[in-house]
C-alpha positions as CSV (number, residue, x, y, z in Angstrom):
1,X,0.0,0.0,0.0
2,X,1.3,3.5,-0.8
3,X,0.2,4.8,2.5
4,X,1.6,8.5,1.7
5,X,-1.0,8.7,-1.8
6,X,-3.7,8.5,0.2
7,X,-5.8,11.5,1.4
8,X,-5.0,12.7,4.9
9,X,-8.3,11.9,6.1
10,X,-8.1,8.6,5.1
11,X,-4.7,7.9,6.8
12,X,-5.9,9.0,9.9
13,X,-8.9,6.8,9.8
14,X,-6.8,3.8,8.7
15,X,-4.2,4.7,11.9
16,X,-7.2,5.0,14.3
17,X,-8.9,2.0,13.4
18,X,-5.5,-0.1,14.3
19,X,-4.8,1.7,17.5
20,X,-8.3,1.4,18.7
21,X,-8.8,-2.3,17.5
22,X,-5.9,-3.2,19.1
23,X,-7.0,-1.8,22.6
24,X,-4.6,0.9,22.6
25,X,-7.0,3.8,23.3
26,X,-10.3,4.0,24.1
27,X,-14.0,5.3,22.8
28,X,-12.8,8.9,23.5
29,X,-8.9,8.8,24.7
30,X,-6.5,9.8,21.9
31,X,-6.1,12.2,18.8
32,X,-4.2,12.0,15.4
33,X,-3.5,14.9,13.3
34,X,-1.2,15.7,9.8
35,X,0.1,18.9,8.6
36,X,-0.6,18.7,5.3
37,X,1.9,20.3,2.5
38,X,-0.3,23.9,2.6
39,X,-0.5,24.4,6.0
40,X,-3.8,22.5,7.0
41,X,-3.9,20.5,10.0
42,X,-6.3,17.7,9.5
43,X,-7.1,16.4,13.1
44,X,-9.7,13.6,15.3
45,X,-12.5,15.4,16.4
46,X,-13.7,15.7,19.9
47,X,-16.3,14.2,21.7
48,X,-16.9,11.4,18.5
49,X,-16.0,7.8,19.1
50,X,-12.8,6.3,17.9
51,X,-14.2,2.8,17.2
52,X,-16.9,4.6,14.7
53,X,-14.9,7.5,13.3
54,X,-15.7,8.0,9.5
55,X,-13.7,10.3,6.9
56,X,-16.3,12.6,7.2
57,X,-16.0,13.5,11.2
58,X,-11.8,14.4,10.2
59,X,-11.2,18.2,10.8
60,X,-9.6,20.2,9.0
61,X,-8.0,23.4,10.6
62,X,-6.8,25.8,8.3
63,X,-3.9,28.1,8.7
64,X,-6.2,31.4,9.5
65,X,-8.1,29.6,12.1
66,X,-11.1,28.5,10.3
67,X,-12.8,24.7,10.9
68,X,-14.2,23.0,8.4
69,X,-16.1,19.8,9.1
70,X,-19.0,18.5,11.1
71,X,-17.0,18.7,14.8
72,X,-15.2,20.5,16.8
73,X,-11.9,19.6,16.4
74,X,-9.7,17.5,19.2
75,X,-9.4,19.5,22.6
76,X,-5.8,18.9,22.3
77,X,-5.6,20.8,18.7
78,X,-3.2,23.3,20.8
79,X,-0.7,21.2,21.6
80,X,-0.7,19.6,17.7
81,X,-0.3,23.0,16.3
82,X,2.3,24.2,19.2
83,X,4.3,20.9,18.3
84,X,4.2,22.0,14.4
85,X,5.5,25.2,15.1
86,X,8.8,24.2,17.4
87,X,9.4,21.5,15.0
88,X,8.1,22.2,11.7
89,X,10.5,18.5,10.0
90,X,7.5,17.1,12.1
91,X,4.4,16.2,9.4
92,X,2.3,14.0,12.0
93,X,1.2,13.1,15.5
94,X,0.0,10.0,17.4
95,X,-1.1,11.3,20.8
96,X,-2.9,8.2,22.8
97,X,-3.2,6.1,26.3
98,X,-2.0,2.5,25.7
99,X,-2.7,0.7,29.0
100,X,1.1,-0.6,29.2
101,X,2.9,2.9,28.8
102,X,0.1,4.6,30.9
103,X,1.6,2.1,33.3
104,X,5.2,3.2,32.5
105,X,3.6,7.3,32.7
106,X,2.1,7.2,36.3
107,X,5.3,5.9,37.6
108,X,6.6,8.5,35.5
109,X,9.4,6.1,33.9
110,X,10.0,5.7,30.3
111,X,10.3,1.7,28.6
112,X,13.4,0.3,28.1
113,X,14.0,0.0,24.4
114,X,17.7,-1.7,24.9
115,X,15.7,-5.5,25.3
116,X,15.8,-6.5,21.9
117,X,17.6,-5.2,18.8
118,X,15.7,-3.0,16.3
119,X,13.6,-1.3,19.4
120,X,15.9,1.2,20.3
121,X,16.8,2.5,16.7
122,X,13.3,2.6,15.7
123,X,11.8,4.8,18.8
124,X,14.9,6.6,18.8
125,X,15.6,9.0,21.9
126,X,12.2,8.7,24.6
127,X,11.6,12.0,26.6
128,X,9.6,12.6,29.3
129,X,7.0,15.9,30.0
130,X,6.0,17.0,33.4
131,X,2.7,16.7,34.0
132,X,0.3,19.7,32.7
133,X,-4.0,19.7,32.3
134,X,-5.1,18.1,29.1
135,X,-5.9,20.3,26.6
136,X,-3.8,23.5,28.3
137,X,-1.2,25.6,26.8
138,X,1.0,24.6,29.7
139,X,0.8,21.0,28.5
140,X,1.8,21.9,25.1
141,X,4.8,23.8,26.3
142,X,5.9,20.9,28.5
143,X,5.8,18.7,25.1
144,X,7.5,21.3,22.7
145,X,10.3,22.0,25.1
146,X,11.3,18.3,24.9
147,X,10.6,17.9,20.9
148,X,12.9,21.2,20.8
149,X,15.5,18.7,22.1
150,X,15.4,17.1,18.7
151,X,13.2,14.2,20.1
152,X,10.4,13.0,18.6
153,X,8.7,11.1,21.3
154,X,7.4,12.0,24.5
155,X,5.8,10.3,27.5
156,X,3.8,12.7,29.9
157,X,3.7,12.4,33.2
158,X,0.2,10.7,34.7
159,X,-1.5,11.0,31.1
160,X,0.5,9.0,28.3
161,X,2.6,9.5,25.1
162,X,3.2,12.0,22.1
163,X,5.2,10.9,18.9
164,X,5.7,13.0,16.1
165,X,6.7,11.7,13.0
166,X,7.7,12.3,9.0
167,X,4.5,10.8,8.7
168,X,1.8,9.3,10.1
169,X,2.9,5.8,9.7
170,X,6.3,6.7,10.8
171,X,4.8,7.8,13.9
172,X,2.5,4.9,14.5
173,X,5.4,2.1,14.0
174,X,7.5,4.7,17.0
175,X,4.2,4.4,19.0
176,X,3.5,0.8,18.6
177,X,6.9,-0.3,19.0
178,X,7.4,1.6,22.4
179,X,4.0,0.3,23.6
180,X,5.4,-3.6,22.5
181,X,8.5,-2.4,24.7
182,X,6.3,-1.4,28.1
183,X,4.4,-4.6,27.5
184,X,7.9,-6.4,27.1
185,X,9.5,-5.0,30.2
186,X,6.2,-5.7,32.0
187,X,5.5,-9.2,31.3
188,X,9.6,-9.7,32.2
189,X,9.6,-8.5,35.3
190,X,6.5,-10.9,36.3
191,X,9.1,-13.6,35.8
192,X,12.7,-12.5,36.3
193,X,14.7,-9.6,35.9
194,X,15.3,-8.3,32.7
195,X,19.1,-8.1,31.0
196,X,19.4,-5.2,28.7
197,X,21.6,-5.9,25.7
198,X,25.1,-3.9,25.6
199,X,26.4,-1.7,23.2
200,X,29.1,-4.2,22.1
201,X,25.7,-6.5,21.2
202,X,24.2,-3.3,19.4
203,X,27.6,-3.4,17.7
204,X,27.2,-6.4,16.3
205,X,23.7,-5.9,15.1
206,X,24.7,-3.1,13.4
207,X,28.1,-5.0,11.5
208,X,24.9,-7.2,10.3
209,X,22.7,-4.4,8.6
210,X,24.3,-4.5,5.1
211,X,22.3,-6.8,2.8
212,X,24.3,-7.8,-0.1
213,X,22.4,-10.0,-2.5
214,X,22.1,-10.9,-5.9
215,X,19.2,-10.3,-7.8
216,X,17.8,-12.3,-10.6
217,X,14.3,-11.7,-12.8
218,X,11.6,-14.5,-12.3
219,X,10.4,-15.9,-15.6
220,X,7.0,-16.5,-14.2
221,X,4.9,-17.7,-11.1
222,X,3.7,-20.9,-11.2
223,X,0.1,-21.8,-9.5
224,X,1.4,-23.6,-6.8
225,X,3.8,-20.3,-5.8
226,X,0.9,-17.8,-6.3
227,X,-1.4,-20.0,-4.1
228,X,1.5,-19.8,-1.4
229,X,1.7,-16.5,-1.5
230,X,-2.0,-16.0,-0.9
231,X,-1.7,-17.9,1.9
232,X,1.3,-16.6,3.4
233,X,-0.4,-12.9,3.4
234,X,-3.8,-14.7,4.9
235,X,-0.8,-15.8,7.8
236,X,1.2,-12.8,8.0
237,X,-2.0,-10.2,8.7
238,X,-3.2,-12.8,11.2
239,X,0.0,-12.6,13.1
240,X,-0.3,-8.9,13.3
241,X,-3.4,-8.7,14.1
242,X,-2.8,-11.7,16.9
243,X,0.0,-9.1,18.0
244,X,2.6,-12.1,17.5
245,X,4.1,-9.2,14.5
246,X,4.9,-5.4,14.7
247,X,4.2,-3.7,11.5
248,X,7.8,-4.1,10.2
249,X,9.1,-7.4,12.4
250,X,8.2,-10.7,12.0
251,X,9.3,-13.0,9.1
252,X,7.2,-15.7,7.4
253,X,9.0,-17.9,4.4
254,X,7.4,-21.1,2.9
255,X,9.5,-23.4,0.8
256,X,8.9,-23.9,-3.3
257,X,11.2,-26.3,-3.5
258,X,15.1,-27.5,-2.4
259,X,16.7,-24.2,-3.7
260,X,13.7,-22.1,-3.5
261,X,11.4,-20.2,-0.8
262,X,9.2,-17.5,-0.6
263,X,9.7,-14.8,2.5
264,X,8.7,-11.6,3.5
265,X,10.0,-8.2,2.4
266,X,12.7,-6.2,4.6
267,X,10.9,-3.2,6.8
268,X,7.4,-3.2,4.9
269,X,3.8,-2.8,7.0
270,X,2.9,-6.5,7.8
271,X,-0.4,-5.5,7.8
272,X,-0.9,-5.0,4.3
273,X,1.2,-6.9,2.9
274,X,0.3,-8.4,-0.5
275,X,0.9,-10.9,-3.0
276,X,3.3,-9.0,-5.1
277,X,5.3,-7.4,-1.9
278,X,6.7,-11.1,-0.8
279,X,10.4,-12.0,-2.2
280,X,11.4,-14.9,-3.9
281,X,14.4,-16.5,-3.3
282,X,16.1,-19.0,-5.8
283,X,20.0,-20.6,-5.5
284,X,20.8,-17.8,-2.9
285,X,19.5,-14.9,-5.4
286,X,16.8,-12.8,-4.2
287,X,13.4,-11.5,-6.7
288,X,14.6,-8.2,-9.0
289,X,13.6,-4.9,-7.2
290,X,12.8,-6.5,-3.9
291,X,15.0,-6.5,-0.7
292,X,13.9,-9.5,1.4
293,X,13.9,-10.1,5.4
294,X,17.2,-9.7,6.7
295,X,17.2,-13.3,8.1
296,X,16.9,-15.1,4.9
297,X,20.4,-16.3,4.9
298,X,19.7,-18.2,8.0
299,X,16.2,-19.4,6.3
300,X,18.2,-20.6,3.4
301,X,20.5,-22.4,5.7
302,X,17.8,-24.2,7.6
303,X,15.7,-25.6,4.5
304,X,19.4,-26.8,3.2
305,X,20.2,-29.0,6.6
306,X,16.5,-29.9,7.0
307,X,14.0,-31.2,4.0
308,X,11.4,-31.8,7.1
309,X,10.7,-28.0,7.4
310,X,8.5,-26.7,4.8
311,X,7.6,-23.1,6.9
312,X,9.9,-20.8,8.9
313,X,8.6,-17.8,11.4
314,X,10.8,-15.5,13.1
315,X,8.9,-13.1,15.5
316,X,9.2,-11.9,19.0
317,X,5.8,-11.7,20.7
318,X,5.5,-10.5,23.8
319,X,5.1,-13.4,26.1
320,X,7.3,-15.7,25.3
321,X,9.8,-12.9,24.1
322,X,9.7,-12.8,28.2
323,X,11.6,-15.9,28.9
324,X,14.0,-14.5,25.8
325,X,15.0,-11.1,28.0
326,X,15.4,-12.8,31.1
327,X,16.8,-15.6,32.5
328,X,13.3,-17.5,33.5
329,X,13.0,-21.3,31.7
330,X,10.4,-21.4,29.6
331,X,8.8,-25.2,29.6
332,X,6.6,-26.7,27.3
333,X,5.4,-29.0,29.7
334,X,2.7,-27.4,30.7
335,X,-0.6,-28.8,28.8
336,X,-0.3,-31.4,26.4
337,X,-0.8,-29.5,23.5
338,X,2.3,-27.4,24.3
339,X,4.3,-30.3,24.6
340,X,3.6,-32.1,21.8
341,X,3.9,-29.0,19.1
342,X,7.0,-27.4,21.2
343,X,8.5,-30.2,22.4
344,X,12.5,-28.8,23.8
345,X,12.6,-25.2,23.3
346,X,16.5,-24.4,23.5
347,X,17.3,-20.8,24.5
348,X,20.4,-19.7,21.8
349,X,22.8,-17.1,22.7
350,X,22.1,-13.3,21.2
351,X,24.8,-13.5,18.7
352,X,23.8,-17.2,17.0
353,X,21.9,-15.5,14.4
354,X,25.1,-13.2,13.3
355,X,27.8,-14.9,14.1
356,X,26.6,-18.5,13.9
357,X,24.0,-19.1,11.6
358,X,25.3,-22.1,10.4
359,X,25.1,-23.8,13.3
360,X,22.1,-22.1,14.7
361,X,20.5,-23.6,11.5
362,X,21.4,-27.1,12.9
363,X,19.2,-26.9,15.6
364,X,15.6,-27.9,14.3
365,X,16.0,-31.2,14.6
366,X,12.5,-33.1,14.2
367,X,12.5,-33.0,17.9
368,X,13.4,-29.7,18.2
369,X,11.1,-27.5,16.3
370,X,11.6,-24.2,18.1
371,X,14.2,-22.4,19.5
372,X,14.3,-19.1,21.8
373,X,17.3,-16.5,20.6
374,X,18.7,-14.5,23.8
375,X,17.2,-10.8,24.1
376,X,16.4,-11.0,19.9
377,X,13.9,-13.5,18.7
378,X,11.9,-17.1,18.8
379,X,12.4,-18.9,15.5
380,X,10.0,-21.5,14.4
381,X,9.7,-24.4,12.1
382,X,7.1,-26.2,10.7
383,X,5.8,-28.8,7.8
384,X,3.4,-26.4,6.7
385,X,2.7,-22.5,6.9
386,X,-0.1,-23.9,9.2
387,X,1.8,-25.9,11.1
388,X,4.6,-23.1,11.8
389,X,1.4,-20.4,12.5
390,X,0.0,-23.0,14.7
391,X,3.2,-23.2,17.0
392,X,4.1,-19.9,17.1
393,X,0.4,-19.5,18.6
394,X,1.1,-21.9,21.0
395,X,4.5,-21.0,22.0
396,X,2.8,-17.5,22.9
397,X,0.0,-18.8,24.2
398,X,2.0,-21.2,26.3
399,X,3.7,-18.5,27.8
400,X,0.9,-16.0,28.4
401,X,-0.1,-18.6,30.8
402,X,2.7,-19.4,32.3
403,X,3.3,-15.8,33.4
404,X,0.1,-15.4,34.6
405,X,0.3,-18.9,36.6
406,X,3.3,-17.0,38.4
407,X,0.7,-14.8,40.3
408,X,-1.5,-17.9,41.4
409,X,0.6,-20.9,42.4
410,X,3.3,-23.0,41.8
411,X,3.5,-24.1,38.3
412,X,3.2,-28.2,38.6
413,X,4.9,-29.4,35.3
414,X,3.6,-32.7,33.6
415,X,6.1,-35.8,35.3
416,X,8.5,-37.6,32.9
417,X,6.2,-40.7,33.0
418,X,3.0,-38.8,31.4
419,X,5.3,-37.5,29.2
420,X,6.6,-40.7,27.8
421,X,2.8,-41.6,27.5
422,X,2.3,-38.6,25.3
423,X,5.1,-39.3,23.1
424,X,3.8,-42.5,22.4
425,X,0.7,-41.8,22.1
426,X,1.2,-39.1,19.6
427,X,4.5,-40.7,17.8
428,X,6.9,-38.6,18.9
């Protein structure tokens, strides 16, 4: 999709519908607003709720005051227009109340972005506002003093967070990623105490970022290919929508044959991904005018060990991305289900996917069809783009449950003996 062609009313509605599906404001908490290239300010109304808005209830404030549109426009419109002004390289804002950074704001702490790679160079430098009446020039202030720092997002003391943006989907992915960081840090200190990565780990993240690969032009796409890539799409928007993706994290590839597989693109919006955006890769070569995930080397490498696998995910949910950041065991045997799709679930060191993928890739045995990367990732393998979905549920699933079993009990794990039955009963 070429979010930026669309009309600024319609971005705003598309933006709004994903932050209050996904629970990350409510029926009248939040407000979104572009500058457009003349000077408008197209902005959420007030007092209309989010989970009905229309393209019709957008306002448009123009640059000598006047409203045009059916509302009144946001009661924080001052603040939007103050933060234009003191940064005018600023062409959008996401201002909203996610229940996990509202958490971080009334203990007036900002999330840790230094728990997995990408986070920290995607919300850049977090500041933090003192606390002012919604709505008040003094609130506005508080905020342009710290974007007149050079930084683009601000939490605010006993209220929430500001993020201002190139664009509006710029400042969504910044506002979703730092709410998937307070959720993170949360959900890890229910379990264990989280370890940040260093700069020496950031280092080597950053040795990683060049992607040199060849290119070669596809002389067609046979049915079987286009009906995978259907399906991988159908997979990849149910993963973001499931919250097991971000908009540009999470990798889905699906082999074509021994020297061929299908994977996602490299920092596109998973949630409209389509048919023609996925990458092809054949003998090591990567689709003309595409640039794939990052992590298709280590795909390659893990169809070549293992024919078994038919369907790789990389992702980093939430829950289980808990026992990843800290040093909590994650165990599979909880319920049988988890058992028999998880089976062992190794825990890799950080730097196995960059300066050990070859024997990273040796890992997914048949007995062994998931592993947990240190403070990066859990990568998952299947015999089907079903089968691999279907774990990767269950793997976060699985741990949802065990993190909430923490406040409740002692977790009783299923003894060796039932075990054994399992794995007889189910061929393991």
């Amino acid at each position: 999709m070429r979010f930026e062609l669309l009309h600024p009313a319609d971005q705003i509605i598309l933006i709004m519908e994903r932050i209050y599906g996904y629970g990350m404001t409510t029926t009248s908490g939040g407000n979104l607003s572009i500058l457009d290239d003349n000077g408008d300010i197209w902005i959420t109304p007030a007092g209309v709720d989010k989970g009905s808005l229309t393209r019709k209830d957008i306002i448009c404030v123009k640059q000598d005051g006047e409203v045009i549109g059916p509302h009144k426009p946001s009661s924080e419109f001052p603040f939007h227009k103050l933060l234009y002004k003191t940064r005018p390289d600023l062409k959008a804002v996401v201002h909203a109340h996610p229940p996990a950074l509202v958490s971080f704001s009334i203990v007036r702490r900002i999330p840790d972005t230094r728990l997995l790679p990408n986070e920290r160079k995607i919300c850049g430098k977090v500041g933090i506002a003192e606390y002012a009446l919604p709505g008040s020039e003094v609130l506005g202030e508080n905020i342009a003093a710290v974007l007149a720092q050079g930084i683009n997002t601000v939490m605010l003391e006993n209220h929430g967070v500001v993020i201002g943006g190139a664009n509006l989907f710029e400042a969504f992915n910044v506002f979703e990623t730092l709410d998937f960081c307070a959720r993170l840090e949360i959900k890890a200190k229910r379990v264990g105490n989280p370890v940040l990565l260093s700069e020496n780990d950031f280092a080597t993240v950053q040795s990683n970022q060049d992607l040199v690969v060849k290119s070669f032009q596809p002389n067609g796409y046979g049915t079987t290919e286009r009906e995978i890539r259907r399906e991988m799409c159908v997979f990849i928007k149910r993963s973001y929508d499931q919250r097991l993706f971000t908009s540009t994290q999470g990798t889905f590839s699906q082999k074509l044959d021994d020297n061929t597989f299908v994977i996602t693109p490299y920092n596109m919006d998973r949630k409209y991904l389509d048919v023609e955006d996925l990458v092809r890769i054949e003998n090591g070569a990567a689709e003309a005018g595409k640039i794939p995930s990052r992590s298709y080397k280590l795909h390659q490498l893990i169809y070549a060990k293992h024919p078994h696998i038919e369907s790789i995910i990389i992702a980093h949910p939430p829950n289980i991305m808990a026992f990843a950041v800290t040093d909590a065991v994650f165990d599979s045997r909880t319920i049988p289900e988890s058992y028999i799709l998880l089976r062992n679930t190794p825990v890799l060191p950080f730097g196995a996917v960059y300066n050990d993928p070859d024997s990273t890739a040796d890992v997914f045995k048949k007995d062994t069809p998931i592993a947990i990367v240190k403070n990066n990732c859990v990568i998952v393998t299947g015999q089907s783009l079903l089968n691999s979905f279907d774990r990767l549920e269950v793997a976060e699933y699985s741990a949802k449950a065990i993190i909430s079993a923490y406040s409740i009990g002692d977790i009783v794990h299923i003894d060796e003996q039932k075990i054994r039955d399992i794995e007889i009963a189910f061929k393991l």
